[in-house]
N, C-alpha and C positions, 0 to 999 in steps of 0.2 A: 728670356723666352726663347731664342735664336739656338741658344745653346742646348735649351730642354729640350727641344725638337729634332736638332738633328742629334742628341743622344740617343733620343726612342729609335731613330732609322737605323745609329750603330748596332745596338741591343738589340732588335729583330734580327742580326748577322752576327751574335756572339759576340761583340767587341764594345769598347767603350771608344768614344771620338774625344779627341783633344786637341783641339789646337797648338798649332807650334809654338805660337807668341804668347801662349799660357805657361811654353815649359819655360820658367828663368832660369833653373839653376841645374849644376847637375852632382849632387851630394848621394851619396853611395848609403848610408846609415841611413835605416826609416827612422821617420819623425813620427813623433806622437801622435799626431794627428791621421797622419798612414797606417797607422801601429789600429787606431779606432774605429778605422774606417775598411779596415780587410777584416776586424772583428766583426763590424755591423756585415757586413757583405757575405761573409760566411754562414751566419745563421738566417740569411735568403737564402740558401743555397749555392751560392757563385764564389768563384776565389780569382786571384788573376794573374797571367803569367807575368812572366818577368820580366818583359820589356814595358808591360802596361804598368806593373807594381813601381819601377822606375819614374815611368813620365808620371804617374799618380804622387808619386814622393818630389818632386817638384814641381808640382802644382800651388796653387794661393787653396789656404784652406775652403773658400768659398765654394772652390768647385768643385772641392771632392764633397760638400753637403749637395752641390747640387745633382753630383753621380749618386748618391746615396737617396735623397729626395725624387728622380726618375726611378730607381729599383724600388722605393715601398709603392711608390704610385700605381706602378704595374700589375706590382703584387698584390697591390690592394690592404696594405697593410692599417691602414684608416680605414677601411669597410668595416661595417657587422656584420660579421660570419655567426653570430648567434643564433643557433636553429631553436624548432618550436618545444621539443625535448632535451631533460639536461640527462646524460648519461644513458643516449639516445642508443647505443648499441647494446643495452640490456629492454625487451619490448617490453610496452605499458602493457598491455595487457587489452588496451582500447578495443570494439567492436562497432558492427554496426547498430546493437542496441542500445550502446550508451549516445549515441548519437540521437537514438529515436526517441529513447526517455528524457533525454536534455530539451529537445525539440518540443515536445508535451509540456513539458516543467515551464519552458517559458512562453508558451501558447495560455498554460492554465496559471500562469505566477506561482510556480512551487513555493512555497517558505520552506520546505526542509534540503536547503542550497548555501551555495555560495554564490554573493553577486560580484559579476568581477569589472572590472574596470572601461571593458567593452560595454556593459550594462546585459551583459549575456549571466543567467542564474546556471549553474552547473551544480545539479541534484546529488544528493548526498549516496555514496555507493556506486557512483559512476567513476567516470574519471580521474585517475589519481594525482591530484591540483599539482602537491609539493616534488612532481615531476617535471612538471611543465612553466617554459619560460612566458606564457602566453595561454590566451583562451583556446582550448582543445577544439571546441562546437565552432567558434567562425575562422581561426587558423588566424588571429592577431596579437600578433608578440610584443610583449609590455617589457622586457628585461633582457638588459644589454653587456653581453662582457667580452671582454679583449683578448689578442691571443697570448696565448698563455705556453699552450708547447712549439714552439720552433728548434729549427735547428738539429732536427732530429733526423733528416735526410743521410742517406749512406753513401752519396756522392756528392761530387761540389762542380759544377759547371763551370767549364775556364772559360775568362772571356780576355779578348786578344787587344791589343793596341790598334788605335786607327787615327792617322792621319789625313790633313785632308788630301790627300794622294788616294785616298783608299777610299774616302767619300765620294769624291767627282766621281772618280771609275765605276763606281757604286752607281751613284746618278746616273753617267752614261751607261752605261748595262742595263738599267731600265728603259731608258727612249731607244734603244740597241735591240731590244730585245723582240725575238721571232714569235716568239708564240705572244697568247695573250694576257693581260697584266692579270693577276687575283687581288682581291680584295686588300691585302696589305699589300701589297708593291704599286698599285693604286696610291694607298694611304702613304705611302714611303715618298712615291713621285712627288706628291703633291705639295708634301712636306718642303722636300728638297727644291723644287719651283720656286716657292716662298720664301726661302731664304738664300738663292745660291743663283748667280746668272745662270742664265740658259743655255749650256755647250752647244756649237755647232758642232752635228751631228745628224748623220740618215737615221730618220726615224721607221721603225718597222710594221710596225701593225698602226692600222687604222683608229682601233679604240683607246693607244696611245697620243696621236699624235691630233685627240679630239682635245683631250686636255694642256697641251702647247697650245692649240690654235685658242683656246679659252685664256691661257695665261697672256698672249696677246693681245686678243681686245680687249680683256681688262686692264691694261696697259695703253689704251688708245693705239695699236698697231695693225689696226685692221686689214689694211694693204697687203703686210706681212703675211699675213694669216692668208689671205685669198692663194695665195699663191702654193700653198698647201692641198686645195681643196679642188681635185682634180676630175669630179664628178658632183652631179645633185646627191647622189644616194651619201655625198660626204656632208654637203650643207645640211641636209635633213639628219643625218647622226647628229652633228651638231649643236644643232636645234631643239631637237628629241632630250639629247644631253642637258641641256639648258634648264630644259622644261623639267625633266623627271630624274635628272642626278643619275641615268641610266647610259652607259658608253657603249648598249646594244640596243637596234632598233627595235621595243616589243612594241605590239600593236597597242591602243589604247584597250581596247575589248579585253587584252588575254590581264593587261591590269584590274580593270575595274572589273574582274569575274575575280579575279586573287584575293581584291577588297573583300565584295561580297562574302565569298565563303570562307573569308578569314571571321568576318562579321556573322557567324553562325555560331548559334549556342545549343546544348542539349534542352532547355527549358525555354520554351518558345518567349515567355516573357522576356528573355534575359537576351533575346535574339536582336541583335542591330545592323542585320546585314542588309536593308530597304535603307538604313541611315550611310553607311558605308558605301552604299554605292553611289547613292547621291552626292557624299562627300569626294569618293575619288572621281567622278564625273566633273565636278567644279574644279579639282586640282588639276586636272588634264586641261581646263579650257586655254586656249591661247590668244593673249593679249602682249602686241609690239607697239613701242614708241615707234615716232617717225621716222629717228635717227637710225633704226634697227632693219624699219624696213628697207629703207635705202640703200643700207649698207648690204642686204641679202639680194636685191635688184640688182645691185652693180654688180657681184660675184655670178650671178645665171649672165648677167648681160655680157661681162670678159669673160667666161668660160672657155678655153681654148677646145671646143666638142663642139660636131655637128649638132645641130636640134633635132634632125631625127633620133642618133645613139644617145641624146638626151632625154629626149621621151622616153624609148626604151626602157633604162636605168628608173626613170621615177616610174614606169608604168606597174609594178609589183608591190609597190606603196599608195598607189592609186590615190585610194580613200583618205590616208594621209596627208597625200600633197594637195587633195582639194581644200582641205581644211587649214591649211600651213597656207597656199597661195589666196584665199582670201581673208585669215589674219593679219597677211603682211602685205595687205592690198596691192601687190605684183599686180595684176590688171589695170590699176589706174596711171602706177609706176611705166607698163609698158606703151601708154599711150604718148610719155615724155617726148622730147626730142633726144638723141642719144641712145636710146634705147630699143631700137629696131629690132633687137636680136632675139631680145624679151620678148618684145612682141610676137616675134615668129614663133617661138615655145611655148606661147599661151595656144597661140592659133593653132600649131599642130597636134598638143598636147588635148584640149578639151576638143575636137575635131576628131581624134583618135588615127589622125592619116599618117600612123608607122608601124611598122612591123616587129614583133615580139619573138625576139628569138627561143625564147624556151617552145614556144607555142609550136615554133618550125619541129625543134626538136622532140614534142611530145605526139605529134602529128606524122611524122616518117618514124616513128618508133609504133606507134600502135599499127601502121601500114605495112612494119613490118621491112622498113626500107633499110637494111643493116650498113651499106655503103654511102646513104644522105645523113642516117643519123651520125652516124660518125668521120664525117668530113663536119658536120656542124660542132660535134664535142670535137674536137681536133683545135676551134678554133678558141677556145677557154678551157685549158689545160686542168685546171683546178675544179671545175664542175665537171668534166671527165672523169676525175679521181674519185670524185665525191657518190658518183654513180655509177664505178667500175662494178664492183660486187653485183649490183641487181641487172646490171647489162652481159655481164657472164652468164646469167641464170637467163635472160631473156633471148640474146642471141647465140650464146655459145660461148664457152671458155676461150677457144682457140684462136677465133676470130678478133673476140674481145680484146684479147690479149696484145694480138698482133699491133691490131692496131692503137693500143696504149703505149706501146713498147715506141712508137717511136714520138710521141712527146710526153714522154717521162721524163727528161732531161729540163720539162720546163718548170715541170709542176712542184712548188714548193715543199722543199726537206720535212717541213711536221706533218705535211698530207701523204708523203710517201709512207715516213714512218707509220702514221696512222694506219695505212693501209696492211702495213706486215703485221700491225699489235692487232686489231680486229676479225683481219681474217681468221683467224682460231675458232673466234666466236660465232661469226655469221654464218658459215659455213656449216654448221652442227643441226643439223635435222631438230634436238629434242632443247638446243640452249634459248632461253628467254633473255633477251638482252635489256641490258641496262639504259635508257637514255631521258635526256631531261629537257623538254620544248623551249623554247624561246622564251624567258616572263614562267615557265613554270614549274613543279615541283617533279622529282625523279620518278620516273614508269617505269615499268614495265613491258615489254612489248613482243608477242609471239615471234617466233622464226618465218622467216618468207616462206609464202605458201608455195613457191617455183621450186623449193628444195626439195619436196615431194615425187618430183619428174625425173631426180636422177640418182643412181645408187651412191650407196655409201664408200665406194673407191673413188668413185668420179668426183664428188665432192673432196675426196681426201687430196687427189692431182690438183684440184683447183686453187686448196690451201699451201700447195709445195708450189704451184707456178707460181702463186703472189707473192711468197716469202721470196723463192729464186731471183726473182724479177726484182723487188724493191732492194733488197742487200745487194745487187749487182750494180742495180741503181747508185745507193748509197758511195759502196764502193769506188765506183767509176767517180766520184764527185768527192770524195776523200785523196782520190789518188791525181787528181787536177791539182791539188793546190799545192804548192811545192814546201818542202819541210827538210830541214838540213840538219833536224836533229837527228840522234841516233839512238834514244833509249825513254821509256815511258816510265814510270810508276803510277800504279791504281790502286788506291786506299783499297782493300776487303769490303768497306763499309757501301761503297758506289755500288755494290751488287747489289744493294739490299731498299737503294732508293731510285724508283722512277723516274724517267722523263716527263716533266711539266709538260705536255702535250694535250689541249682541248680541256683543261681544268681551271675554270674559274669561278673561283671559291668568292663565297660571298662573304666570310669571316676573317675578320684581324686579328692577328698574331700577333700580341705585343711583345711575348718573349721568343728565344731562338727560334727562327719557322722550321717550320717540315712540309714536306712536299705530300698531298695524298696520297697514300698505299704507304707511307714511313711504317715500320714496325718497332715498337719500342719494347723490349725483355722485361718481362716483372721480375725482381730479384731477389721479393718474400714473399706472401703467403695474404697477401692482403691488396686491393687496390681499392680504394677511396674517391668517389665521383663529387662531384661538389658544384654547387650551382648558387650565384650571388645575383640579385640585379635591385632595382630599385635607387641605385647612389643619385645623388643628387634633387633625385623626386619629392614633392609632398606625400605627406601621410595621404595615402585611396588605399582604393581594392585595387590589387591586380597582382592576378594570382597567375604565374608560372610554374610549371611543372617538372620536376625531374625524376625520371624512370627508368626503366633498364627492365630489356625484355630477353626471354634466358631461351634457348633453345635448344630441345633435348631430340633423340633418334625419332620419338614418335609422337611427343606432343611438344607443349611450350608453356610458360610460366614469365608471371611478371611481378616485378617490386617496382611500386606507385603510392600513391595518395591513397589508394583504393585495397591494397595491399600490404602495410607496411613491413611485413617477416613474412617471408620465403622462404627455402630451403638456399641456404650461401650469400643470401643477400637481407640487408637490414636499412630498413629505411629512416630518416631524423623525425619526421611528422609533416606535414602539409602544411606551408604557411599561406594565408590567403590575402593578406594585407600587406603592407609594406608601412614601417616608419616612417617619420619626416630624415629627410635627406640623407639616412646612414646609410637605408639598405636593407637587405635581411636573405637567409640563407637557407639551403636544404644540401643534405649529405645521404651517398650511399655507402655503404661497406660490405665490398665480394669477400666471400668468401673463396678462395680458390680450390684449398683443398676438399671442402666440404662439393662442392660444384663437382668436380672429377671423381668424388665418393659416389656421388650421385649420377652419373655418366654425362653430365651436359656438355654438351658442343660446342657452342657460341653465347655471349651476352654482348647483346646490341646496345650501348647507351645511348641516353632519349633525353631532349627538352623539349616542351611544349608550352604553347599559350591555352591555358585554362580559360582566363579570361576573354572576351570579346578580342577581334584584333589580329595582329600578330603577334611575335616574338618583340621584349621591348627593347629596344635599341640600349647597348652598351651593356645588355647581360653579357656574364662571365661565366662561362661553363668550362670542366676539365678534369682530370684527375689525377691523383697522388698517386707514389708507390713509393715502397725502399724497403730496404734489404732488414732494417728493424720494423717493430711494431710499433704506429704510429697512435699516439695516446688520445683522450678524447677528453678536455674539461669537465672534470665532477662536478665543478659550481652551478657553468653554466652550459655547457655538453659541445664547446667550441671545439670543431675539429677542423680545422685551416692552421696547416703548416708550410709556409712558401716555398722553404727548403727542398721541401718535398714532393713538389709540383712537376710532373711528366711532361705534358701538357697542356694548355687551354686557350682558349679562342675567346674574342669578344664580337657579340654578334652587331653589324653596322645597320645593315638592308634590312626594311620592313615589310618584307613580304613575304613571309616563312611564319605558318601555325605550326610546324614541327619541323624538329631536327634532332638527325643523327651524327651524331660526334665521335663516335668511335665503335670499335668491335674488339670483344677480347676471344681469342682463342685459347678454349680451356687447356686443350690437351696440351698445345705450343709454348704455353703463357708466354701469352705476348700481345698485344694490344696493335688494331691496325689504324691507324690513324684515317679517318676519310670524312668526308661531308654530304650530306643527305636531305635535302630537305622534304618533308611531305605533309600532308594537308591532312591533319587529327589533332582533334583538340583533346585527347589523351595519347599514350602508346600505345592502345588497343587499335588504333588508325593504322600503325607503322604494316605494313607490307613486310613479311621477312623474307619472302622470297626476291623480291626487290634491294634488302641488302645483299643477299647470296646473288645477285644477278652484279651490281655493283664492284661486291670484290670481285667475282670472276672479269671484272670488265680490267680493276688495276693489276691483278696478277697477271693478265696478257699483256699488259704494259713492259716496255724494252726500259731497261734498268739502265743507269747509268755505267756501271759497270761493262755490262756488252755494247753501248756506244765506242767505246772507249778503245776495246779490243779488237770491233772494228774498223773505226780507225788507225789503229797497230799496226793491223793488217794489211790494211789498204796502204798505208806508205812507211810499210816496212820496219817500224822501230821494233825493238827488241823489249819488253815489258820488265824489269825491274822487280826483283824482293825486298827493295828497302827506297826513300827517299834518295839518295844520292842518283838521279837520274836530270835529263835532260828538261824531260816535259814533267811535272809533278800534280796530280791530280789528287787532292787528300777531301775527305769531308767537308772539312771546313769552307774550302772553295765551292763545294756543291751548294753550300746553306744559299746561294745566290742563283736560283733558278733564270735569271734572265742572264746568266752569264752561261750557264751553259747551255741555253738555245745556240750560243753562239758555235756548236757544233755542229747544228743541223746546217749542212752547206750548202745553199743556194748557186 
């Protein structure tokens, strides 16, 4: 099991892990068994360089089944991928009237049918049966078969040797890392926790070092742990964490409104969002043993913080900490002996006798006071930053500026950066920006009404002082740390992939990740969407959705459940049932050229929870390309080829009715890798101007590439046309987003 686990963590990073004490021998001839296993591995898709085909050729045969055993799992190669039509890229011909004649027939028991296995009668002149793997009318699939074409990919993915040298660093680069973890480095950490001591190491961000302080008091280390936990607002993450599996603080409210209207249906019958609220209302309640309360008494009670900046910190969570301080009866705890200090934080806290500093700051800001409000931001450099932009528009560029300029040196490297990728944006009179609430799904959101007060130059100086000002910044903090090489190399490829910067993705990545905004090149004439969930379930309803919505100069166009042939796009059929524990599947096929016949601009791909709910955990969404045409089972219309696979995600978090998974650019072909979640229980929900706000939001994203350059820059190395250089920076190394925070220089 030790070993399955941290394979999946190599495999996320291109690589396969092997331990040293596995390599016994060192024989130069493959062995048969290596000879079987680059076979099998190939027709996934993947081949492997040369020092990993080495350590794999003295290995015990056991463990190259079990290298072989983690790649089908991934891939899904025991899934049913069997969709609900067979030779599903030629259309049935189905309507909405065979639906309404079917619906009648078995309202009035037609005898001139077929009855089928569901007990659904399907009337004779309808639907054509000997197409379908399953009942057409309720979308439940009786007939199951395997895959059949692989191996048909026109590239092979190399995966690299890893030792555990390359694991640990791996690990440490996660608790290392500046920005915030995503959804698989999360899943990666977690992994690595479980089976690997814990490095001593400075941990960086907050909602990393929630799940260390978790791996210790499941370890009986609570002591440990306190000494991490250097504010309340850190006990209450926590806590929070504990409770809801969330390593951000959402409110209870903005969840059980998620529940709710995920608990929304089009047919009010079929509606359970009165039952969903009730249910997430009972999962939020909070109930602590003794041993727990105590242990969170003791941590307020040694807290090395006044109890008024203590109050303070919890007073924005208010409502929160009432509810938190009498689950964990703190009040009765503070009357102990020992604990006076407790006490004094109940008394001044429910008392209210302290002062709020944002309150000071929102208070000499509406007054108008420019010289109080900003001797207060002065003193929290990072909510300074966070409010630069709407304090320019309030008091004045110049002023703003001034006095930003001089604790810019404090304010942390991804909020400067932030500030030079946004500015683009915010600053535009007519752009609708992209942003997504705390607990909620991606907006929309008008331009500041303040941008109306100043011309269109005056705005454009403001977008050249912020850029001036944070690359100076930058610079100046490149050019501190001393560097004794003398020459760089920058893969081409780093141009083309973002800085992990404020993106935390709620989907796992079990094969090579990519960073949002990645663009991936189509290479033929085809791409292939494909949508799996259901594994391990009993036979129910529960119907998910996959769609794809097309967007042309003047109007727009969708392939759905609702739709199944478009112009460029063909859909498999609607499954609305799931098997017992295989699975079941739905497929699209673009058309590219036919698409650009037709002049279309963009196709958004879509999943959705049809069914009550959310999205169900461990679906598998993504899509195929390759340079040939990818064939489609005549038997039984199975089109999943691993080989073939671009990318896909496996969704974890249940609290997304909709998601977007990609966008293809007709004219570019090329596919932009991003994540989207939004609240529609079909793709007629999706917002497309909300995707077009989104990409504009990663295309003003600083690429890895001009990190890089200036860096160069700033300490002087000479940039390189080939690898033979000092510093080496290739793709490969990018695939590790928390290693390259370790740019951003504090």
């Amino acid at each position: 099991m030790k070993t399955k686990e941290l394979l999946k963590i190599s495999l996320r990073q291109n690589a396969i892990f092997i331990p040293s004490e596995m390599i016994t021998n060192d024989v130069k001839n493959l062995s048969g068994t290596t000879s079987v296993l680059l076979a099998n591995v190939s027709k996934l898709g993947f081949t492997f360089s040369e020092s990993l085909l080495h350590a794999l050729n003295n290995v015990s045969p056991t463990y190259k089944i079990e290298v072989l055993e983690v790649l089908r799992a991934i891939l899904g190669t025991d899934k049913n991928w069997t969709p609900l039509v067979k030779e599903w890229n030629i259309p049935t011909g189905e309507s909405v009237v065979d639906h309404i004649i079917t619906y009648f027939g078995n309202v009035f028991k037609t005898k001139n049918g077929t009855t089928l296995q569901c007990g659904h009668i399907i009337p004779d002149n309808t639907f054509p049966l000997e197409r379908y793997n399953g009942c057409p009318f309720c979308g439940t699939p009786f007939e199951f078969g395997k895959l059949e074409n692989i191996g048909q990919g026109s590239k092979l993915k190399m995966l690299e040797l890893w030792s555990e040298k390359d694991l640990n660093d791996f690990y440490i680069s996660l608790l290392q890392s500046k920005t915030a973890l995503d959804a698989t480095q999360v899943d990666s950490l977690k992994m690595a926790m479980k089976y690997l001591p814990l490095p001593k190491t400075e941990i960086a961000m907050k909602e990393t070092l929630m799940l260390v302080i978790d791996l210790l008091i499941e370890n009986g280390k609570e002591d440990l742990a306190s000494q991490f936990l250097k504010t309340p607002t850190d006990i209450l993450r926590y806590l929070w964490f504990k409770n809801t599996g969330m390593l951000q603080i959402i409110e209870p409210k903005t969840i059980i409104k998620r529940a709710t209207k995920n608990g929304q249906h089009f047919h009010s019958s079929l509606d359970t969002s009165a039952q969903a609220k009730i249910a997430s209302q009972k999962d939020l309640k909070l109930k602590y043993s003794r041993k727990e309360c105590l242990m969170v008494a003791n941590w307020l009670n040694n807290m090395n913080m006044d109890v008024e900046a203590m109050c303070e910190t919890m007073h924005p969570k208010r409502g929160m900490w009432v509810r938190f301080i009498r689950a964990l009866r703190l009040a009765e705890y503070s009357k102990r002996k020992g604990f006076e200090k407790l006490n004094f934080l109940m008394d001044v806290f429910y008392n209210q006798v302290y002062d709020v500093w944002q309150s000071k700051v929102n208070s000499s800001r509406l007054k108008f006071d420019a010289d109080k409000t900003f001797a207060l931001l002065k003193q929290r450099p990072g909510l300074f930053a966070r409010s630069l932009f709407s304090n320019m528009l309030w008091f004045g560029a110049e002023e703003t500026v001034a006095h930003f300029e001089e604790i810019i040196d404090k304010v942390p490297a991804r909020l400067v950066f932030t500030l030079n990728m946004y500015a683009q944006n915010y600053f535009d009179k007519n752009m609708q920006r992209s942003v997504k609430p705390l607990g909620g799904t991606n907006k929309r959101i008008g331009a500041n009404q303040l941008l109306g007060l100043y011309e269109d130059f005056q705005l454009e100086e403001m977008k050249i002082q912020i850029e001036k000002l944070c690359l100076l910044a930058m610079k100046k903090r490149f050019a501190s740390v001393a560097n004794t090489n003398k020459t760089i190399y920058i893969d081409p490829q780093l141009f083309n992939i973002p800085v992990s910067i404020g993106d935390r993705s709620d989907t796992v990545q079990d094969l090579p990740v990519a960073l949002m905004g990645t663009r991936f090149p189509i290479e033929g004439n085809e791409v292939r969407l494909f949508l799996q969930w259901g594994k391990d379930l009993p036979a129910q309803h529960l119907d998910m959705d996959l769609s794809c919505h097309i967007a042309y100069e003047n109007r727009s166009d969708i392939c759905s459940f609702s739709r199944l042939t478009t112009t460029g796009c063909q859909h498999s059929g609607d499954i609305r049932s799931i098997p017992n524990k295989i699975g079941t599947a739905e497929y699209i096929n673009i058309n590219i050229d036919e698409l650009a016949k037709a002049k279309a601009k963009f196709v958004t791909f879509t999943c959705n929870a049809y069914s009550n709910g959310s999205i169900t955990p461990n679906l598998v969404v993504g899509w195929m390309n390759s340079k040939y045409p990818m064939k489609i089972s005549e038997k039984t219309g199975v089109a999943y080829d691993p080989s073939c696979v671009d990318h896909q995600v496996r969704v974890t978090q249940n609290v997304a009715k909709g998601l977007v998974f990609g966008v293809l650019d007709v004219a570019k072909r090329e596919i932009v890798w991003l994540e989207m979640t939004f609240g529609g229980q079909v793709v007629q929900g999706l917002d497309f101007k909300g995707v077009q706000a989104l990409l504009a939001k990663l295309n003003s994203k600083l690429n890895i590439g001009n990190l890089l350059q200036l860096k160069a820059e700033a300490q002087g190395l000479t940039i390189s046309e080939n690898e033979i250089a000092d510093e080496v920076y290739t793709a490969q190394w990018a695939m590790n987003p928390a290693v390259v925070t370790q740019l951003l220089v504090d």
